[in-house]
matplotlib code that plots the C-alpha trace (Angstrom):
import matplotlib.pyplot as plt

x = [3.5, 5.4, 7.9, 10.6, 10.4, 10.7, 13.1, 15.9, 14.8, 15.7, 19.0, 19.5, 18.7, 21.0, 24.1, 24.2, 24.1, 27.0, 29.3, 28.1, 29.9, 32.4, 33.8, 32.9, 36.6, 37.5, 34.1, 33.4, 29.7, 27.6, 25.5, 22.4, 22.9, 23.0, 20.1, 17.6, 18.7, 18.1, 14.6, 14.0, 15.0, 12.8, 10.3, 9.0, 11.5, 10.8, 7.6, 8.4, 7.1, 4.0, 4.8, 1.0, 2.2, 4.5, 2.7, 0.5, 3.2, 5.6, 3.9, 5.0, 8.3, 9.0, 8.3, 10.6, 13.0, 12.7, 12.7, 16.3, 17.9, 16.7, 18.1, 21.4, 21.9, 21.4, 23.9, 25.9, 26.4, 29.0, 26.8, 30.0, 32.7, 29.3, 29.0, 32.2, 34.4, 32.1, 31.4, 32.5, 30.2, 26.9, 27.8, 27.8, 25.1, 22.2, 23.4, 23.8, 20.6, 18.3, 19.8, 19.1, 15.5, 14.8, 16.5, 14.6, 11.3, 11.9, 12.5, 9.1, 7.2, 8.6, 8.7, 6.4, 3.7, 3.7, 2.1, 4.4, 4.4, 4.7, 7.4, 8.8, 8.4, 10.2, 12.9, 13.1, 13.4, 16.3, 17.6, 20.5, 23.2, 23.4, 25.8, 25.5, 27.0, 28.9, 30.9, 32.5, 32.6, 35.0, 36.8, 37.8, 39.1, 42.7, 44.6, 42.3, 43.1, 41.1, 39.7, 37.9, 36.9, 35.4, 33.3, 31.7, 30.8, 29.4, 27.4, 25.8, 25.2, 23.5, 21.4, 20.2, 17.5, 17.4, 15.8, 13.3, 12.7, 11.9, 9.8, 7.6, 6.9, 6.0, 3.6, 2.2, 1.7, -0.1, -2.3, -3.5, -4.3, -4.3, -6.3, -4.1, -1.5, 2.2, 1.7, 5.0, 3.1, 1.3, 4.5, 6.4, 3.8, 3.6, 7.2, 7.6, 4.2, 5.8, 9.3, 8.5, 6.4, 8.7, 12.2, 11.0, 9.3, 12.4, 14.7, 13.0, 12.2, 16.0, 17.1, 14.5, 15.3, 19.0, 17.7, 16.4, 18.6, 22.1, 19.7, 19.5, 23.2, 24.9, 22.1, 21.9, 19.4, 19.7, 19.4, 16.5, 14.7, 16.0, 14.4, 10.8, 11.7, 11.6, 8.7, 6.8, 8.1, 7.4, 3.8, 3.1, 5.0, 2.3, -0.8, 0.5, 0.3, 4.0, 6.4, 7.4, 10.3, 11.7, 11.2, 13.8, 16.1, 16.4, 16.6, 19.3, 21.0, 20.5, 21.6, 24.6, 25.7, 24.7, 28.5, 28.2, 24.3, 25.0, 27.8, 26.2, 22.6, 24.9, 22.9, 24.5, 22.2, 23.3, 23.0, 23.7, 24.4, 24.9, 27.5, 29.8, 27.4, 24.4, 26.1, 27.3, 24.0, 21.9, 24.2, 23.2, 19.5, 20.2, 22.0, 18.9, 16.6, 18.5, 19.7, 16.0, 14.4, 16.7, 15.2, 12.0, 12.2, 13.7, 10.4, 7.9, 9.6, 7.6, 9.8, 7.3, 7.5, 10.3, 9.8, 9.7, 13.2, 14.4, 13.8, 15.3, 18.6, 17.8, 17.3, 20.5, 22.3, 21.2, 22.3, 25.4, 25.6, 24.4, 27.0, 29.7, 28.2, 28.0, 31.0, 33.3, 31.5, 32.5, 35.6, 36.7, 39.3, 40.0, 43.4, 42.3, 43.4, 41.2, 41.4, 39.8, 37.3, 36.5, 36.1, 33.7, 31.7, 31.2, 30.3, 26.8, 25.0, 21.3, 20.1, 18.2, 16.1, 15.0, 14.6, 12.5, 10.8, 9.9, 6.7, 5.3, 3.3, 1.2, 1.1, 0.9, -0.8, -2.7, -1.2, -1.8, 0.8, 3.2, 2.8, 5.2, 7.9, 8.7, 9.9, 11.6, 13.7, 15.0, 16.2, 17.8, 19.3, 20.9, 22.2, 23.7, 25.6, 27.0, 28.1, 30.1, 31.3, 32.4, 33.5, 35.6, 37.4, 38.0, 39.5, 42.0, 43.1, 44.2, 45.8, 48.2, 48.7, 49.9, 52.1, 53.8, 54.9, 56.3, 57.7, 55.8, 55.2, 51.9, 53.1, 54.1, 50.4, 48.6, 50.8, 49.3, 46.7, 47.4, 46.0, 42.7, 40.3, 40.3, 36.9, 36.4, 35.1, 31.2]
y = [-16.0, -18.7, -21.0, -21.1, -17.2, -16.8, -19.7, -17.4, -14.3, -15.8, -17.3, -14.0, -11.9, -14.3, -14.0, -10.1, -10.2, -12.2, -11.1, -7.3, -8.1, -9.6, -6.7, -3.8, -3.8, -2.8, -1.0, 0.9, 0.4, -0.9, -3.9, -2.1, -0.2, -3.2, -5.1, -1.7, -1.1, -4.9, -5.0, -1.8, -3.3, -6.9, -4.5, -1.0, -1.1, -4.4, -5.3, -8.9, -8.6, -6.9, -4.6, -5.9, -9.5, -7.9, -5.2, -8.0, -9.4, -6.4, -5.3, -8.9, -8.7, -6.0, -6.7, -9.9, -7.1, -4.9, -8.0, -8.8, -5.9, -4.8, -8.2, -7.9, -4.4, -4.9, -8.1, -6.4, -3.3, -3.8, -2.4, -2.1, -0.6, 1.9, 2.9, 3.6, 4.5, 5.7, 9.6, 10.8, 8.0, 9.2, 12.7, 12.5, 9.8, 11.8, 15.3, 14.2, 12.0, 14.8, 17.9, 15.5, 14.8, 18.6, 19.8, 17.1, 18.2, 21.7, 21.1, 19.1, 21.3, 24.5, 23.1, 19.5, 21.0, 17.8, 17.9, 18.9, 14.9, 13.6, 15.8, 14.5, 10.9, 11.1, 12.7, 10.1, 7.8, 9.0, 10.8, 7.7, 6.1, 2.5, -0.3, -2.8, 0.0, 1.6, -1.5, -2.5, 1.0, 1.6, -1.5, -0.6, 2.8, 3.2, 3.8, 5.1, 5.6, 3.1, 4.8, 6.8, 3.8, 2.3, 5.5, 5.6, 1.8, 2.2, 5.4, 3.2, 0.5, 2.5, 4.5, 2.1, 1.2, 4.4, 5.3, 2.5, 3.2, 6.9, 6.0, 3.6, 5.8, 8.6, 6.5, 5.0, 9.2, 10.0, 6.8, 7.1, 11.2, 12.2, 15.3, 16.7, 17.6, 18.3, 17.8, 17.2, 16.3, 13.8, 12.1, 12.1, 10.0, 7.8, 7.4, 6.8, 4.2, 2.3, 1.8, 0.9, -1.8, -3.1, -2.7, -3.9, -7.3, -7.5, -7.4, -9.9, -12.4, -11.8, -12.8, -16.0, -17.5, -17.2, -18.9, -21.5, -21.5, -23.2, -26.9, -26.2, -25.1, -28.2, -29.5, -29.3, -26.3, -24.8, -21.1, -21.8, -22.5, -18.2, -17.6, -18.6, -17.3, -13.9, -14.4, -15.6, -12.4, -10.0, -11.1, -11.1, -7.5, -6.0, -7.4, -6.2, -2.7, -2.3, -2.7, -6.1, -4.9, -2.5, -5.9, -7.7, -4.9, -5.3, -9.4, -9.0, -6.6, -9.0, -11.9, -10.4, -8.7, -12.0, -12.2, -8.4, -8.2, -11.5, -9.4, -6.4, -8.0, -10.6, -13.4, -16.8, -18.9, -20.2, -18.2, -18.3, -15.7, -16.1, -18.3, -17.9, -20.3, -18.3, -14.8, -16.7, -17.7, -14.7, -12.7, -15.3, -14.5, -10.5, -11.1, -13.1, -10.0, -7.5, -9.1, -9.4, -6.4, -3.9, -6.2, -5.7, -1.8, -1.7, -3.7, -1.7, 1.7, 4.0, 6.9, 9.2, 12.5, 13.9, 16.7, 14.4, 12.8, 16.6, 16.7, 13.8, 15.0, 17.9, 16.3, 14.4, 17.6, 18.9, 16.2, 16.2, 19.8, 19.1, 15.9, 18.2, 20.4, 17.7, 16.3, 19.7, 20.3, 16.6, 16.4, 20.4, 18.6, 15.7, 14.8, 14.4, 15.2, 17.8, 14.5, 12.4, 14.8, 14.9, 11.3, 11.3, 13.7, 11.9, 8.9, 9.1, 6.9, 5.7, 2.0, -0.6, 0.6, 3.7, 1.1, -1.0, 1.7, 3.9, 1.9, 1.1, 4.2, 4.5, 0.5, -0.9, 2.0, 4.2, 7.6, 10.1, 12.3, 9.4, 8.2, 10.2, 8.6, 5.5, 7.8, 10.4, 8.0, 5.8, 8.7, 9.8, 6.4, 6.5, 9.6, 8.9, 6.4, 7.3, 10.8, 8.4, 6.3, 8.9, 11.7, 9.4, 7.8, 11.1, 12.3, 8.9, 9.6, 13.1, 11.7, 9.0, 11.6, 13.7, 11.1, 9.9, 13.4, 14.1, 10.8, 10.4, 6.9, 5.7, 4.3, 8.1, 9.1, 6.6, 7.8, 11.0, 12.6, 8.9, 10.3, 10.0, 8.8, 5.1, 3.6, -0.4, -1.9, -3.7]
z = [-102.2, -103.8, -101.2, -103.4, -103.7, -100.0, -99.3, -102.2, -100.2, -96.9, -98.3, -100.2, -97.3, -94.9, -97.5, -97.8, -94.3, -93.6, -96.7, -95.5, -92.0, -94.1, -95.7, -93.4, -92.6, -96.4, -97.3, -93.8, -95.5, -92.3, -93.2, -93.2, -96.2, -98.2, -96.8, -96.4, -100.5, -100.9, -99.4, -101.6, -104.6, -104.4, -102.7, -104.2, -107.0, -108.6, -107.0, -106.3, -102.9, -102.0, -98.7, -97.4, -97.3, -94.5, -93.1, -91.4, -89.1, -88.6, -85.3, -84.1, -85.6, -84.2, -80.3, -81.2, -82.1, -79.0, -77.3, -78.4, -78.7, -74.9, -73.5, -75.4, -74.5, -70.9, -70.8, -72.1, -70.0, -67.1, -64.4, -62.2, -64.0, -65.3, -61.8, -60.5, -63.9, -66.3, -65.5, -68.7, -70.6, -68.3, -69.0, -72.6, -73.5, -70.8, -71.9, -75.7, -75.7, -74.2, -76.1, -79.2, -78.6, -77.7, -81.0, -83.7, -81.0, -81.9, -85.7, -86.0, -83.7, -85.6, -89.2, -89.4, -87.8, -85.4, -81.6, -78.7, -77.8, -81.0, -81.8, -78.4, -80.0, -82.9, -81.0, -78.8, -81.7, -83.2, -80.1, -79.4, -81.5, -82.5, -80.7, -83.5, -85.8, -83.8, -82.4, -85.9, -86.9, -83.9, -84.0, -88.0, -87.0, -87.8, -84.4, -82.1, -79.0, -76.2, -74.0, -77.0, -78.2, -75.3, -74.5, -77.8, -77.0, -73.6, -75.2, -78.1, -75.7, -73.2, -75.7, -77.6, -74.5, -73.5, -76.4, -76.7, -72.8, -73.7, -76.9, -74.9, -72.1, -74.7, -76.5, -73.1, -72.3, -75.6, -75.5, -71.8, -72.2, -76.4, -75.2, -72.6, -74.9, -73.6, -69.7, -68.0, -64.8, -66.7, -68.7, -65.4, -63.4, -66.3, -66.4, -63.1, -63.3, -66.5, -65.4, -61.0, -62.8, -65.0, -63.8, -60.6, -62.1, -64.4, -62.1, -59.4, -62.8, -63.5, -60.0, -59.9, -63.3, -62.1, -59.3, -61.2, -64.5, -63.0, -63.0, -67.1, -68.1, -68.2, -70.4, -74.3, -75.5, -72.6, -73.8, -75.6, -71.6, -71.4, -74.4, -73.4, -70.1, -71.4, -73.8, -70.6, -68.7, -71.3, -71.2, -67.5, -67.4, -69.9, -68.4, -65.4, -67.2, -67.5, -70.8, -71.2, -73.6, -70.7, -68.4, -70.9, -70.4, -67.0, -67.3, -69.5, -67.1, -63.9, -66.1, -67.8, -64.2, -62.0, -59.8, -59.3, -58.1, -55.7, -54.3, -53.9, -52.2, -50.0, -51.5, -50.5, -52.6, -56.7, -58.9, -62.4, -65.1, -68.7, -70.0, -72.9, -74.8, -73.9, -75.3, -78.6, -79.0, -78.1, -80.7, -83.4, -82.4, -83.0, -85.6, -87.8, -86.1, -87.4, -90.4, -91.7, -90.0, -92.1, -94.9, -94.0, -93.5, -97.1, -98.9, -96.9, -97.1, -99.7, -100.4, -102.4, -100.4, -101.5, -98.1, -95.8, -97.3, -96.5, -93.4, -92.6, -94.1, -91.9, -88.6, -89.4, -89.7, -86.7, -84.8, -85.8, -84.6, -81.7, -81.0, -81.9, -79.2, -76.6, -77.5, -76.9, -73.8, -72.3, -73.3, -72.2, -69.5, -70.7, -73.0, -76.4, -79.4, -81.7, -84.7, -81.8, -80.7, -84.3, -84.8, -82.0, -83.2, -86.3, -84.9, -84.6, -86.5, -86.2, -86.8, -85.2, -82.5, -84.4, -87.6, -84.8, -83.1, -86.1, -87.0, -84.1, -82.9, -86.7, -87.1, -84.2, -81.3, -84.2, -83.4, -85.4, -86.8, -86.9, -90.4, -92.0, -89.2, -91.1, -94.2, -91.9, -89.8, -92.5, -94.3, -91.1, -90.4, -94.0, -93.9, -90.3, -91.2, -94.6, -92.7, -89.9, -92.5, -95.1, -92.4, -90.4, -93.5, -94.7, -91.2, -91.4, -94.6, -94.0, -91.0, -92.8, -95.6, -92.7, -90.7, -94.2, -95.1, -91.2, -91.0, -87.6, -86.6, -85.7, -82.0, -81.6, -82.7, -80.1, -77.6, -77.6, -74.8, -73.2, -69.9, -71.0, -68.0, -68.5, -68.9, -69.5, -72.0, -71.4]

ax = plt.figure().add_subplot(projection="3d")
ax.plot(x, y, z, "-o")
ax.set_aspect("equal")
plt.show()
């Protein structure tokens, strides 16, 4: 492929991106609509890139991903106010994370024809809703009230791992015994096997390199020394036979969560967490991954089974009754208005990690069954998001239309159900 072709891709790619984020505020259109409908159009559409050209490096592109994503969602979970505020966030992202991965299980088992585990899989996929979405999406939203807010946050950040935790556990199961078929014993032990390995090393490799770190931060570059640190740690987690992507999780976590974790383990020696500088700089780094990723998904995705496209609309819907489900259930006592309640149920979208995690079991581990996953899950991601974006615009309007014809004020509308348990923000 020509340099000058890829050099006006990568600028191209790079300038949706940024004018995307731009103008979410005015469009409500999340950035990965543009640059999935982008990589389509220089991809399958136009043919100006060939999808093998990709298809070559996407299993390493997308460990880079996992790798990312996992350490900026763990920095950026406040393990702290999680433990002792957040009741109402660990009720609603377990309960609505494994009521969605039974339901889109049951739909593929019952309808797709797929294996009990696979089925699982590609529940566990799409089973969790999307913190780089999510976080603009609820920052646009016209006078919601904060402690909503914040738990959809702390939901989308916790999820996001959860799912890739799930996933690779899943794929570990149905790799180590294909015959077996669904064995909870056997996806238990595993899950107990995979995550003692590596939350434990990720945890202790956490604690060390903060150990080591505060000789580096007053140096230039200095987040680039973290960077190969978790590269290094990733491998050493997987020959040990764990997942070097969970590993980064937990780094992340330790890292993000350093003056807390001193605290509660009465260490007296330095440690250091991450600084502003390092934060800034880590969500430049997840912003080029996910900037290009959606990119990529759009050039390789081949849309040409029209039922697979169905049930993906499908599976989207029956999330969404689900959420709305969940959603009534966790909030039965707590003071929030129906418009709220509403809003929350809507906000469900699907992105990166099920963009990330979609490929890997056909491309990467071979599994079969999971071909048609690539299709289904970007058709679910799509229709996720333009059903939070659309529904939740819709709700707002009707709202201000409302308020202008009572006269009410909007500091009388945030006022209400402003007992709401508090949660902070991660």
């Amino acid at each position: 492929m020509d340099v000058n072709i890829i050099f006006i891709l990568v600028a191209a790619i790079i300038a949706i991106g940024f004018f995307s984020n731009y103008f979410f505020k005015k469009t409500r259109i999340p950035d990965l609509i543009w640059l999935i409908i982008f990589g389509a159009i220089v991809g399958p559409i136009l043919g100006l890139i060939e999808a093998s050209f990709f298809m070559t490096y996407i299993s390493i592109f997308a460990a880079v991903a996992l790798l990312i994503i996992l350490f900026e969602g763990g920095s950026s979970i406040n393990i702290y106010s999680l433990i002792k505020e957040s009741f109402h966030v660990l009720f609603l992202t377990i309960l609505g994370f494994i009521l969605s991965v039974f339901m889109v299980a049951f739909i593929g088992y019952t309808f797709f024809g797929l294996e009990p585990l696979i089925a699982l899989l590609l529940g566990a996929i799409i089973g969790g809703t999307s913190s780089p979405i999510v976080f603009p999406l609820v920052e646009s939203m016209y006078e919601l009230k904060k402690d909503v807010g914040l738990i959809l946050k702390m939901e989308s950040v916790i999820t996001d791992p959860m799912a890739i935790i799930v996933s690779l556990v899943l794929i570990e199961t149905i790799l180590i015994s294909p015959a077996e078929g669904f064995l909870l014993q056997g996806i238990l032990a595993n899950l107990v096997s995979l995550l003692s390995i590596s939350l434990v090393l990720g945890f202790f490799g956490g604690v060390i390199w903060g150990s080591i770190w505060h000789r580096f931060v007053h140096y230039k570059y200095h987040y680039m020394m973290t960077i190969g640190f978790l590269f290094l740690i990733y491998v050493a987690v997987e020959l040990t036979g764990g997942s070097g992507a969970i590993a980064a999780f937990m780094v992340g976590l330790v890292l993000g969560n350093m003056p807390s974790i001193k605290r509660m383990l009465k260490i007296k020696q330095t440690l250091t967490g991450l600084t502003k500088e390092t934060r800034d700089f880590n969500s430049y780094i997840a912003f080029f991954v996910r900037t290009f990723f959606f990119a990529l998904i759009g050039m390789i995705i081949q849309l040409s089974r029209l039922e697979l496209i169905f049930y993906g609309v499908l599976l989207s819907l029956a999330l969404l009754g689900i959420r709305t489900f969940v959603i009534r259930m966790c909030t039965y006592k707590m003071q929030i208005s129906d418009r709220q309640k509403n809003i929350m149920s809507l906000t469900y979208p699907r992105g990166l990690a099920a963009a990330v995690l979609a490929s890997l079991p056909f491309i990467e581990y071979n599994i079969p069954g999971t071909d048609i996953f690539t299709e289904i899950v970007f058709t679910v991601i799509v229709t996720t998001v333009l059903v939070s974006t659309i529904g939740v615009a819709v709700i707002e309007k009707k709202n201000r239309i409302k308020r202008a014809v009572s006269g009410e004020s909007p500091k009388k509308t945030e006022k209400q159900g402003s007992e709401a348990p508090k949660v902070k923000d991660v």
